[in-house]
N, C-alpha and C positions, 0 to 999 in steps of 0.2 A: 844299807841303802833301801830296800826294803818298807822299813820302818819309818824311817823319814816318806818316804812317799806313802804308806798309809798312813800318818799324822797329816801330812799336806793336805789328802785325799778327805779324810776326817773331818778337818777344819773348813775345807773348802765347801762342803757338803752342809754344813749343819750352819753356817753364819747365816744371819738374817740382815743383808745390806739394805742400804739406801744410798742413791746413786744423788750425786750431788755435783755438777759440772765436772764429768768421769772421773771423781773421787767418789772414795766410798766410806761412809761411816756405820760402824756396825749397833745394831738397833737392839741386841739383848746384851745385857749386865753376864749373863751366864756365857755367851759365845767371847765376847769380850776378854774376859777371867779365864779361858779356854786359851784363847789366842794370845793373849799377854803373857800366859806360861810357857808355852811353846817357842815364842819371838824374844821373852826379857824385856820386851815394851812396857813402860809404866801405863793405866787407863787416865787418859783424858772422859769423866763421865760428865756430861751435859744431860741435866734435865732441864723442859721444856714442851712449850704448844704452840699448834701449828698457829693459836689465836695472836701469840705476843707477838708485836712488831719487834722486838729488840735480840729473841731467841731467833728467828727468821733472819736479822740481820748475822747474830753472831754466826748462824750456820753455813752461812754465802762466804763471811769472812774468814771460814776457816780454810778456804781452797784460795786465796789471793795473798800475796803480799803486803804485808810482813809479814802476817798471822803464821799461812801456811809454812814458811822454815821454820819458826815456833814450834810448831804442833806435828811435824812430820816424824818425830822420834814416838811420840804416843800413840795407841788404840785408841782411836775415838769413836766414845758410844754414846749415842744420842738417845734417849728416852722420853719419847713423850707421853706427860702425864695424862692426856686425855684418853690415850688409849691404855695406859697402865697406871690407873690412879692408885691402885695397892702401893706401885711404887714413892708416894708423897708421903703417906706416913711411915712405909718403912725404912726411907731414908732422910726420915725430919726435913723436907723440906718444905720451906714458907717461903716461897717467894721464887719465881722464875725468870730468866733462867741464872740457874744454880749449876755452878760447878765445881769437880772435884778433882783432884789429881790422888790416884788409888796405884801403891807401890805397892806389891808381894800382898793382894786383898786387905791393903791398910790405906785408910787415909792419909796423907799426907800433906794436904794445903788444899782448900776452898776457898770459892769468890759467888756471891749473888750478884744480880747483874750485870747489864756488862754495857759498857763504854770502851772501843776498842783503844784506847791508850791504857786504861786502865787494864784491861783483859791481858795486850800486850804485856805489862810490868809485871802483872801476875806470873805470865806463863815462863818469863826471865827466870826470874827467883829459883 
């Protein structure tokens, strides 16, 4: 018992959110990969900038309906490239917003942009 509350405690302490209509998406790759081990959660990883209309859309859309029962089984961590642009080349990306679905720190299915039907199908699969 213990231990579970210092892992809760851990996790709770060390995420870097962002608050998003009192949802929250976690903002590092590393707390992410943390918290996905601890829960069994696969990562929903969104990169993007605050500049793209369509990353701003997708990110409104992931707290509404349908998206949100979608996307409530995953970590979702948003990264944006303007404040961590290290992260564009080290994860090949060309084109925003780009995302990934990351099981056991493997990829396992990506989509660049987004059109919410299209987004939707994606996150089915």
């Amino acid at each position: 018992m213990i231990k579970i509350i210092y892992v809760l405690f851990a996790i709770g302490s060390m995420l870097t959110i962002a608050s998003a209509n009192d949802s929250f998406i976690v903002t590092s790759i590393k707390d992410a990969k943390t918290l996905s081990e601890s829960t069994n959660k696969s990562i929903l990883l969104i990169f993007g900038a605050d500049y793209c209309k369509y990353c701003n859309q997708l990110k409104s859309d992931l707290f509404i309906s349908p998206l949100k029962e979608l996307t409530d089984r995953y970590i979702i961590c948003y990264v944006d490239l303007e404040k961590n642009p290290e992260m564009k080349s080290e994860y090949n990306v060309s084109m925003i917003p780009d995302s990934r679905i990351l099981k056991n720190n493997n990829q396992i299915s990506k989509i660049k942009g987004y059109s919410p039907k299209s987004y939707q199908d994606w996150i089915k699969s």
